[in-house]
BASE-228985 format. One record per residue (C-alpha): residue number from 1; x, y negated, z negated. Coordinates in steps of 0.1 Angstrom, whole numbers, plus 5000, padded with zeros to 4 digits. Layout:
% BASE-228985
KOLPA/NUM/X/Y/Z
...
***
This chain:
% BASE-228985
KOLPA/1/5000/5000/5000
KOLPA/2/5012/4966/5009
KOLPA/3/5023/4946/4979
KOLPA/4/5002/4912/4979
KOLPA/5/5015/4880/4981
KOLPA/6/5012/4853/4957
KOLPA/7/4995/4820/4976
KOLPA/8/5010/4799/4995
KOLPA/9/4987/4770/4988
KOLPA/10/4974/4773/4954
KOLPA/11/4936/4764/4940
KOLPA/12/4928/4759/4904
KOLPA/13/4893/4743/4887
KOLPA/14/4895/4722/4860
KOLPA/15/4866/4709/4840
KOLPA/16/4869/4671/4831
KOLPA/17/4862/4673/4793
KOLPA/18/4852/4646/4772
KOLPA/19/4890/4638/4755
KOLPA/20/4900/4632/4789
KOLPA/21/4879/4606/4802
KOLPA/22/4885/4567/4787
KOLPA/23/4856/4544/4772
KOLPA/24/4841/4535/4808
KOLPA/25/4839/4575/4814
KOLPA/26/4864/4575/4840
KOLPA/27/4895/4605/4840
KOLPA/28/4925/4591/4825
KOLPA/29/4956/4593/4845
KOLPA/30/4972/4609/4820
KOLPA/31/4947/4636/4820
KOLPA/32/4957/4641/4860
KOLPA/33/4991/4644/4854
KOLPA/34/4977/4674/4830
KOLPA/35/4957/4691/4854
KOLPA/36/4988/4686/4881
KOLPA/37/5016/4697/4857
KOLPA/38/4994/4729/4849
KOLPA/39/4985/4736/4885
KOLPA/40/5024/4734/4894
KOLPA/41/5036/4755/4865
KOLPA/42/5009/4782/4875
KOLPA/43/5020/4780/4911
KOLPA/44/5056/4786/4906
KOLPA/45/5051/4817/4884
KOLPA/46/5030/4831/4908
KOLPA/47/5060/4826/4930
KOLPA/48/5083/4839/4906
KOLPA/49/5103/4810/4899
KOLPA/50/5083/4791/4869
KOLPA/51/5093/4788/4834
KOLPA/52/5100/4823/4827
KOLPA/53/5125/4825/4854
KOLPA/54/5139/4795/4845
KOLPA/55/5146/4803/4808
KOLPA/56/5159/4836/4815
KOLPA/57/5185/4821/4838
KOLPA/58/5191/4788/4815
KOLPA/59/5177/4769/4835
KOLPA/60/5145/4746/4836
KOLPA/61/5127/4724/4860
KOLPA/62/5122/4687/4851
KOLPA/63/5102/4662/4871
KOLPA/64/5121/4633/4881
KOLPA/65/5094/4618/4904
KOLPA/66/5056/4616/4914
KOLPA/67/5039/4595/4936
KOLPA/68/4997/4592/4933
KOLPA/69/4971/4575/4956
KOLPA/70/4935/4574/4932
KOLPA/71/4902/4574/4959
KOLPA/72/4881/4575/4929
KOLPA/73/4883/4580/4891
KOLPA/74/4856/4611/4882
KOLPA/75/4840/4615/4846
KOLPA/76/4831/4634/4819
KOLPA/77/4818/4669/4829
KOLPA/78/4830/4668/4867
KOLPA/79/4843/4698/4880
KOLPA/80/4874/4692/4897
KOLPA/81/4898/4716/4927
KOLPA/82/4937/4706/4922
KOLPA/83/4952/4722/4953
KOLPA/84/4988/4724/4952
KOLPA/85/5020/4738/4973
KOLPA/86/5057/4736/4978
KOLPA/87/5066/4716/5007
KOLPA/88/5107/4717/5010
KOLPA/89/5135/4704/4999
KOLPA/90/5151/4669/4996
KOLPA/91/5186/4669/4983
KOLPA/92/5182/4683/4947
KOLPA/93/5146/4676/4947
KOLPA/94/5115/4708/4953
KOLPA/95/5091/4686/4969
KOLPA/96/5051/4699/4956
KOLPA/97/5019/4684/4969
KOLPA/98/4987/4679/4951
KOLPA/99/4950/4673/4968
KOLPA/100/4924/4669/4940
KOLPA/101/4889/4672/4957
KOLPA/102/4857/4667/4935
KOLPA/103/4820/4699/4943
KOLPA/104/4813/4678/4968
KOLPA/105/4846/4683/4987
KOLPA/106/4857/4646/4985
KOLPA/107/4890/4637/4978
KOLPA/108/4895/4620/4940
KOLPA/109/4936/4622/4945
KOLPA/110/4965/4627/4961
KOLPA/111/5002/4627/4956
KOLPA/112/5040/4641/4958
KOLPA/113/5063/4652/4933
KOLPA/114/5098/4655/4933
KOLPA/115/5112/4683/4914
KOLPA/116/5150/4688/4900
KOLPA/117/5158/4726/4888
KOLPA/118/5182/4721/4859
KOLPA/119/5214/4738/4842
KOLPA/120/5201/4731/4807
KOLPA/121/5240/4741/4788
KOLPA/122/5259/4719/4814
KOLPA/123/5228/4698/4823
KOLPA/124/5237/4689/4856
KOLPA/125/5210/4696/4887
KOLPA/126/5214/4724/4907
KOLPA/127/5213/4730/4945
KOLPA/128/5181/4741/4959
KOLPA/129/5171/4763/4975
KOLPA/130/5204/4782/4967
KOLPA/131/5198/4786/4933
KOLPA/132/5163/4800/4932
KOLPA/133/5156/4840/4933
KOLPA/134/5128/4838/4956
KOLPA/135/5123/4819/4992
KOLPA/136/5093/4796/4986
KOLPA/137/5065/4798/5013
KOLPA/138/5070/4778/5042
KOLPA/139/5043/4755/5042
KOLPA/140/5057/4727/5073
KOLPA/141/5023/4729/5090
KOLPA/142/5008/4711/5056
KOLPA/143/5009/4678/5048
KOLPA/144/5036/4660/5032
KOLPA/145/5019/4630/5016
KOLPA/146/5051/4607/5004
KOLPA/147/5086/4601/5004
KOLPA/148/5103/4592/4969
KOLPA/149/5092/4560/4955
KOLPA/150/5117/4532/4963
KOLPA/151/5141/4515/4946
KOLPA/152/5123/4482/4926
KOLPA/153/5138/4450/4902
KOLPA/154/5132/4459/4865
KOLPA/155/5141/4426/4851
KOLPA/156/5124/4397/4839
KOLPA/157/5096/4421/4824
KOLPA/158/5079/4410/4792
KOLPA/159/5048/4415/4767
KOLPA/160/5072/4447/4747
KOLPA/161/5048/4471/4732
KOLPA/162/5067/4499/4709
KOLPA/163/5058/4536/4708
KOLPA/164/5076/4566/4685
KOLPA/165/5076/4600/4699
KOLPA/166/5063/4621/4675
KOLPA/167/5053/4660/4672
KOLPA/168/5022/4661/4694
KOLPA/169/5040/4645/4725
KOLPA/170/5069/4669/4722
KOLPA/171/5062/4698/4752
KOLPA/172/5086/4729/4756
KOLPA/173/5111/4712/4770
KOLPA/174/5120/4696/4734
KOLPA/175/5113/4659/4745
KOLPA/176/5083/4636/4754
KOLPA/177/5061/4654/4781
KOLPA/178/5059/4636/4817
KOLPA/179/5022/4631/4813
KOLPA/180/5025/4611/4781
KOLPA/181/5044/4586/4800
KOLPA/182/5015/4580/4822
KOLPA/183/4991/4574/4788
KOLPA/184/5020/4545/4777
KOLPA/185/5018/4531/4810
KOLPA/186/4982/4526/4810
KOLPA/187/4981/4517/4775
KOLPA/188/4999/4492/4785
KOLPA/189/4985/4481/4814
KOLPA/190/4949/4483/4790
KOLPA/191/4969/4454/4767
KOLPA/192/4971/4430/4790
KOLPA/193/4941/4435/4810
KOLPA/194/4916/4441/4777
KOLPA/195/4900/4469/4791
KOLPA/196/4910/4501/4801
KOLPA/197/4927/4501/4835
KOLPA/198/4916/4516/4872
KOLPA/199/4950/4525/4894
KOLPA/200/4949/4528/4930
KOLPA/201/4982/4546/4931
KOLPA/202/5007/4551/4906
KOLPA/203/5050/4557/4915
KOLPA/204/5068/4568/4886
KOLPA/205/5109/4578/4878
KOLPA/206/5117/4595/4849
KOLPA/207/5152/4585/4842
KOLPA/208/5164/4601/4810
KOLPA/209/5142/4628/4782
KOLPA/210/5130/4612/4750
KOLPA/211/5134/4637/4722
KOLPA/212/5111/4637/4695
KOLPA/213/5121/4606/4668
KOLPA/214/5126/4586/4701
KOLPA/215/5114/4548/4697
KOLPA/216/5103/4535/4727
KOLPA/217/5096/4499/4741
KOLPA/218/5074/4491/4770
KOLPA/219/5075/4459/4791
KOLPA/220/5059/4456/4824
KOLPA/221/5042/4427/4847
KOLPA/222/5010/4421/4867
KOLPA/223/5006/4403/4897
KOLPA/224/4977/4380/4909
KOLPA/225/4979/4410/4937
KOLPA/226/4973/4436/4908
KOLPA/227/5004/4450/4916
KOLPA/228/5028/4461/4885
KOLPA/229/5058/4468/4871
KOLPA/230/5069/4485/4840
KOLPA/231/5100/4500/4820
KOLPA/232/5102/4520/4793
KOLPA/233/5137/4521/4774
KOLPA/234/5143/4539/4739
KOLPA/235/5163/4539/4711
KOLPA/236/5179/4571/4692
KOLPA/237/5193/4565/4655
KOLPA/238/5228/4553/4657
KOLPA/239/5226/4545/4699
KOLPA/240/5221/4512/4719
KOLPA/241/5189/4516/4739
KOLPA/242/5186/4530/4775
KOLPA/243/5162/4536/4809
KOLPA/244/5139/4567/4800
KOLPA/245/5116/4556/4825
KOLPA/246/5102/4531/4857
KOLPA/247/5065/4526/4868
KOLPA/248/5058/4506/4898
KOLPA/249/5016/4509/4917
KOLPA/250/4987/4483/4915
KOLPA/251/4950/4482/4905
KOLPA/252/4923/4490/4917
***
């Protein structure tokens, strides 16, 4: 009998539940990144080369980019179809697309994310493909929806707003989990604008982990365009501060 093959474009449902939409009952971003950080991780074990593979080899995949265009922003009780699938490689980067479509079949999202696979005692990147067990499907007749978000100024940002990592922001990789950037973001972005805030698409680098005990600072601008900018830099007990992170995308 012929061995199946895992997927090469991957489906998974998720419900949106009431902790994940904001007081307008609209799905947080930081919610999305969940349902797109689950939908990847599923994905690549399928594929045999997730987190189990990873570990066993001392190794781990860390997201060092993502790129998201919003059409609409569902609520509570939606049920929502995150479709998601390799498509190549870009350096040291596994590219991964995501199409989030709503029961009707309408598109709510879509986006890119940039992947680095990681040598976690010598922490340096490692080549890819080479250093994966598996070939990845060959998905070139799908759509690649973005290239890596570009270069932007970070200075002259103001308005700080201080965050500590604590315990429940800590994921398996011992540091603050990508998606929990997205919540200080809009947090942010909700400070300024007194109310919570609708993206249209969202480009984010994550520069450098924040281990738990972190204290992070925030600044950021708005436009007249509704276009924004944002940094996040922390602070560790007995070092000076550094880049964890850079948001650049504009409102709805």
């Amino acid at each position: 009998m012929e061995e199946q093959q895992p997927p090469r474009v991957w489906t998974e449902e998720f419900r949106v539940r009431h902790s994940e939409v904001d007081r307008q009952n609209r799905l947080k971003a930081d919610a999305l990144f969940d349902y797109i950080q689950q939908g990847a991780a599923d994905h690549a074990d399928a594929l045999g080369c997730g987190y189990n593979m990873a570990n066993s080899g001392n190794m781990m995949w860390v997201l060092s980019r993502m790129v998201l265009q919003f059409q609409r922003h569902p609520g509570g009780g939606e049920t929502l179809a995150l479709q998601t699938w390799p498509s190549g490689f870009d350096r040291l980067f596994a590219l991964r697309e995501y199409l989030l479509k709503d029961q009707s079949g309408e598109t709510v999202a879509f986006g890119t994310s940039f992947w680095c696979l990681v040598d976690f005692v010598r922490m340096r990147p490692l080549r890819l493909p080479e250093s994966l067990p598996v070939p990845l499907p060959d998905n070139s007749d799908m759509p690649q929806h973005f290239r890596a978000p570009a270069k932007f100024s970070i200075d002259g940002l103001s308005s700080p707003m201080e965050t500590e990592v604590t315990e429940h922001l800590v994921d398996v990789n011992q540091h603050l989990n990508n998606a929990r950037y997205a919540a200080i973001v809009t947090d942010w972005l909700a400070r300024q604008l007194g109310r919570p805030a609708t993206l249209a698409d969202l480009g984010v680098n994550y520069l450098q982990p924040s281990p738990l005990g972190t204290r992070l600072v925030t600044t950021g601008q708005i436009a007249p365009d509704g276009g924004f900018r944002i940094r996040i830099d922390g602070t560790q007990p007995g070092e000076p501060p550094s880049l964890r992170f850079t948001a650049q995308g504009h409102l709805a």
